[in-house]
C-alpha positions as CSV (number, residue, x, y, z in Angstrom):
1,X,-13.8,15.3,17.9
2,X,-10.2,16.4,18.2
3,X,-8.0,15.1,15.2
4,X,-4.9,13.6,16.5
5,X,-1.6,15.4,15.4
6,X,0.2,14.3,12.4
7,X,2.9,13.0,14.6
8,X,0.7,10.7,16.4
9,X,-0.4,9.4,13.1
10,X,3.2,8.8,11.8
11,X,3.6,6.7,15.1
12,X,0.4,4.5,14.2
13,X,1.6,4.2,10.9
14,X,5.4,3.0,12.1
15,X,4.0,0.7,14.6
16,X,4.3,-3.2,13.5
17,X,1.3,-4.0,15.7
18,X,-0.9,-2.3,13.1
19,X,-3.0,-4.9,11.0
20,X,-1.8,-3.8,7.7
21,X,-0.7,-7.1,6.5
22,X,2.9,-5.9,6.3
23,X,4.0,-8.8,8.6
24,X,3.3,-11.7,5.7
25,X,6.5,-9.2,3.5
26,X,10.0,-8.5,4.2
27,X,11.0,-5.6,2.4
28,X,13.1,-7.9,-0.5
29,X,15.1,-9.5,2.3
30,X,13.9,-13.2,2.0
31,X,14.1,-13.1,-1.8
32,X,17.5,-11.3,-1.8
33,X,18.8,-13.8,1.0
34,X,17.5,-16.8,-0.9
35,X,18.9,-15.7,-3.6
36,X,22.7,-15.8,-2.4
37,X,23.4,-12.9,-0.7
38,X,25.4,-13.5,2.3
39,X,23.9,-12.6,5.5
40,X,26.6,-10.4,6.6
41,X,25.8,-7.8,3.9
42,X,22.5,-7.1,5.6
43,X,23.5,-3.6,6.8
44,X,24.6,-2.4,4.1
45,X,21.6,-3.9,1.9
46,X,19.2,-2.1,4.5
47,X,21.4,1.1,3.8
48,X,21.0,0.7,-0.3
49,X,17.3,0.2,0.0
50,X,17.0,3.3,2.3
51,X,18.6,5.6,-0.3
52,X,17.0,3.8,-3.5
53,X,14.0,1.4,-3.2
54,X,12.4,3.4,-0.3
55,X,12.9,6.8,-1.9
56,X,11.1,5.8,-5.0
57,X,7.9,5.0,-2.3
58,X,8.6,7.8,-0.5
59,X,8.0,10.1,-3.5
60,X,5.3,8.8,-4.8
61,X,3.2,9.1,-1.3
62,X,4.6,12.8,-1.4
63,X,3.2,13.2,-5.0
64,X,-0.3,11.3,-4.0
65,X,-0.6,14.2,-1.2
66,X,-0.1,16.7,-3.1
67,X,-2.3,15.8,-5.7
68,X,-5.4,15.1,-3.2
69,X,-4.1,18.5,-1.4
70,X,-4.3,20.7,-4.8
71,X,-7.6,19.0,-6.1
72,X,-9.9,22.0,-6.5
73,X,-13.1,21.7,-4.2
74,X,-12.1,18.2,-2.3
75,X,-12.4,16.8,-5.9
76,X,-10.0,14.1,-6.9
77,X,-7.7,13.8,-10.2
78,X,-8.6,10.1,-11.5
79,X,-7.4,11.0,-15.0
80,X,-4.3,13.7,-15.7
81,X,-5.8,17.4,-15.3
82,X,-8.9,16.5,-14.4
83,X,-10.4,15.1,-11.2
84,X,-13.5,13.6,-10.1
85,X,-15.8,16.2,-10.2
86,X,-14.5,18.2,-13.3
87,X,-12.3,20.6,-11.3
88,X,-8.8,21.3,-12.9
89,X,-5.9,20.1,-10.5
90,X,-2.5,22.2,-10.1
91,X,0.1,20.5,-12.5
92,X,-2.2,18.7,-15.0
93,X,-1.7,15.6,-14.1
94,X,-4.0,13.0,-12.3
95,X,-3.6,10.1,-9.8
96,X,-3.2,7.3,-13.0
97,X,0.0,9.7,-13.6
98,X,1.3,8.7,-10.6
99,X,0.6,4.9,-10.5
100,X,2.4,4.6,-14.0
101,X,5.3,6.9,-12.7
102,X,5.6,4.6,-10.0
103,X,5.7,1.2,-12.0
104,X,7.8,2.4,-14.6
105,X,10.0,2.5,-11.2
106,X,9.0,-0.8,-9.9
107,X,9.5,-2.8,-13.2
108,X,9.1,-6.5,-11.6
109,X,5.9,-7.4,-11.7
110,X,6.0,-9.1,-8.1
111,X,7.0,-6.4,-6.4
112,X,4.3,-4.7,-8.1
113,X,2.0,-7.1,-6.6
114,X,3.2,-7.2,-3.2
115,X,2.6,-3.5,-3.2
116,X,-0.8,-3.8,-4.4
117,X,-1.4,-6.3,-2.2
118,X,0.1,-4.1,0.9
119,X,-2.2,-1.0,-0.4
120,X,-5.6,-3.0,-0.1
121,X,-4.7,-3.3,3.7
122,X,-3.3,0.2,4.1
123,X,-6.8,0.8,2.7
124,X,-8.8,-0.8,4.6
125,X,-7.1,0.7,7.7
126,X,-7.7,4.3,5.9
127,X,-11.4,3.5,5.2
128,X,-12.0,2.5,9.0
129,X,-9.8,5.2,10.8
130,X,-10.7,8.5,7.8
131,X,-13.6,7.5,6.0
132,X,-14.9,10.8,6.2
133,X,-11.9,12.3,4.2
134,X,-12.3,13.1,0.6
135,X,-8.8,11.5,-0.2
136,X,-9.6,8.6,1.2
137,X,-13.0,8.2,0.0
138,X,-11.6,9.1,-4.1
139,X,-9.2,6.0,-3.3
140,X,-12.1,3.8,-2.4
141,X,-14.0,4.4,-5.5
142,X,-10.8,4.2,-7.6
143,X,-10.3,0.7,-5.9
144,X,-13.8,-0.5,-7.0
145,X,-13.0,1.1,-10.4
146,X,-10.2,0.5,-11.4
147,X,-8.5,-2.2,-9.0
148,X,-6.2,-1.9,-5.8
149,X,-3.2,0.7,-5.4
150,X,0.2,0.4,-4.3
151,X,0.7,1.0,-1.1
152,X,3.0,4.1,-1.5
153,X,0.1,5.7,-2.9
154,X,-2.5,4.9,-0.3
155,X,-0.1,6.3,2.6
156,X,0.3,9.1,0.2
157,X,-3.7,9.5,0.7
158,X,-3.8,9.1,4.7
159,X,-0.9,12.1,4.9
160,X,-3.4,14.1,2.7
161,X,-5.9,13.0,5.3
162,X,-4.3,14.0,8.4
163,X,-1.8,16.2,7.7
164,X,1.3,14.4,7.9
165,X,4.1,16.7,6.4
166,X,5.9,15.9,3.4
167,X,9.4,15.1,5.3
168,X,7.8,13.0,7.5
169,X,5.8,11.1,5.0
170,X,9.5,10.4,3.2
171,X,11.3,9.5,6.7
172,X,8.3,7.1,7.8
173,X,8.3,5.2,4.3
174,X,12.3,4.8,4.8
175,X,11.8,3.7,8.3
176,X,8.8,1.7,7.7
177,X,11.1,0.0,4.9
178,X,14.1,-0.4,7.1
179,X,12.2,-1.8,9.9
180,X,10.3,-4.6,7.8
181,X,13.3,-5.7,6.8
182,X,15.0,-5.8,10.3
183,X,12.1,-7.7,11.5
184,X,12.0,-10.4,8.6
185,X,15.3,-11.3,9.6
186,X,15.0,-12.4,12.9
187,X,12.5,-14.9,11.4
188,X,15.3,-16.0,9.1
189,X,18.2,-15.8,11.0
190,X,19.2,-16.5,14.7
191,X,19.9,-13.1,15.7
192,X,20.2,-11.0,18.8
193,X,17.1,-8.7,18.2
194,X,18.8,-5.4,19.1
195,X,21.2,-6.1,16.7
196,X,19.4,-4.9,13.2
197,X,17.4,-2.1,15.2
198,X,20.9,-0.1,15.1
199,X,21.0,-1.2,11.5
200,X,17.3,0.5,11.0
201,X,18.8,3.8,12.6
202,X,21.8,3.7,10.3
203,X,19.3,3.3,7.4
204,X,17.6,6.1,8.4
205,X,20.5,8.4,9.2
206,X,21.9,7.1,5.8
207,X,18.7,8.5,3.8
208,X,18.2,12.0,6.0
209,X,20.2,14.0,3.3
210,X,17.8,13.2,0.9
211,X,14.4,13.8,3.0
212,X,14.4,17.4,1.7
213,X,14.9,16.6,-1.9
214,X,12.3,14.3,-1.6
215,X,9.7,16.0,0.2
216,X,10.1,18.7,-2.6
217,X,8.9,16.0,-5.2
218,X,5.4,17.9,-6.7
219,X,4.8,15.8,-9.9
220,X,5.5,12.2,-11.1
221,X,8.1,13.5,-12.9
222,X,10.0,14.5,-10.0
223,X,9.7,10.6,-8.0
224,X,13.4,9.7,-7.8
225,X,14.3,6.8,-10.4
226,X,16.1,5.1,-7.5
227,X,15.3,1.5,-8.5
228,X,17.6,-1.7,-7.7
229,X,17.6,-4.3,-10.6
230,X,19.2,-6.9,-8.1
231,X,16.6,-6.6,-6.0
232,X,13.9,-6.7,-8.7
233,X,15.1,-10.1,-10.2
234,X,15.5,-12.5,-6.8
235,X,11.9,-10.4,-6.6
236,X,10.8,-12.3,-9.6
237,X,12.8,-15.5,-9.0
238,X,11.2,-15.5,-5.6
239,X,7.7,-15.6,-6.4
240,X,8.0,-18.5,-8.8
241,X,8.9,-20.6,-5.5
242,X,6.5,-23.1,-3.6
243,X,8.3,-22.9,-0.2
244,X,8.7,-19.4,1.6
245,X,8.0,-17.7,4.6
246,X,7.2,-14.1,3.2
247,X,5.4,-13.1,-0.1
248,X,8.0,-10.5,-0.8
């Protein structure tokens, strides 16, 4: 069969019809909304998470693919240097590399969660649609190993997969972001629904001069540090509550 091309696969991915389980989070927004900020600094939040939060995701799934695409033989690096069948991988470093790089970047421990949680059903969409690819199937057994993966790192796995390049891996993860947000908010807030989908575009025009600089990421080193402490606290605050809409 004819593999579809990457760009077809970024649209799948974009789509909020896809049964990820990405419609039960907001990107932040409820917790950062319930948490005082005023609704009119929407836009620019959207912005700040474009060029900080979403970068920090981005990179990672840039790092994940390049790990799976280095790993000697279709082997897989579960621990740093050395993947699943014994091959050395490019860089000496290994997929638990990456997760830590990534936490140390997402300190709150809900957020942490909610990406976890996200990953299981980004998985579960990569096990259905590429189960035949190695990158997918080292993910599997590293989620009956070890326990689920951020999500970040799975879509990092599905552009191994189907070759979705680098830059477009880093401007879907942004977008994907932006648009989650956009579309939390009309759940929240009466809004006329065109209104945030020129915010999404902004977002996206706001974090293009950094798509390069990301895309070049080739080690966990290199994931931009791009956190938002705000944003990690109503995180936290948010999940000790009994009444919400999203989980993050």
């Amino acid at each position: 069969m004819t593999s579809p091309h990457a760009l077809s696969v970024a649209l799948l991915l974009a789509d909020a019809r896809l049964p990820s389980g990405g419609h039960a989070h907001s990107a932040s927004l409820e917790p950062a909304l319930l948490g005082g900020m005023p609704t009119g600094d929407v836009p620019a939040w959207i912005v700040g998470r474009a060029t900080t939060v979403s970068l920090v995701e981005a990179g990672t799934a840039v790092v994940t693919a390049r790990l799976l695409a280095c790993a000697d033989g279709g082997g897989f690096a579960d621990r740093a240097g050395t993947s699943s069948d014994g091959a050395r991988v490019a860089g000496g470093f290994g997929l638990a590399d990456v997760v830590r790089a990534w936490a140390a970047r997402t300190p709150a421990p809900a957020l942490r969660d909610a990406a976890r949680l996200l990953g299981r059903g980004y998985l579960r969409l990569a096990r259905t649609l590429w189960a035949a690819s190695p990158a997918v199937q080292a993910l599997v057994a590293h989620d009956a190993g070890h326990g689920p993966l951020p999500r970040a790192v799975v879509l990092g796995a599905v552009a191994a997969a189907t070759g979705l390049p680098a830059a477009d891996t880093v401007r879907l993860t942004v977008y994907d972001d932006a648009q989650t947000a956009a579309s939390a908010l009309l759940k929240l807030e009466p809004l006329d629904p065109v209104t945030p989908a020129r915010w999404v575009l902004e977002a996206c025009a706001a974090a293009e001069q950094h798509v390069l600089r990301v895309a070049a990421c080739t080690t966990p080193e290199d994931i931009p540090a791009s956190g938002s402490p705000q944003t990690e606290g109503w995180a936290q605050a948010h999940s000790l509550l009994s009444q919400r809409l999203f989980r993050a």
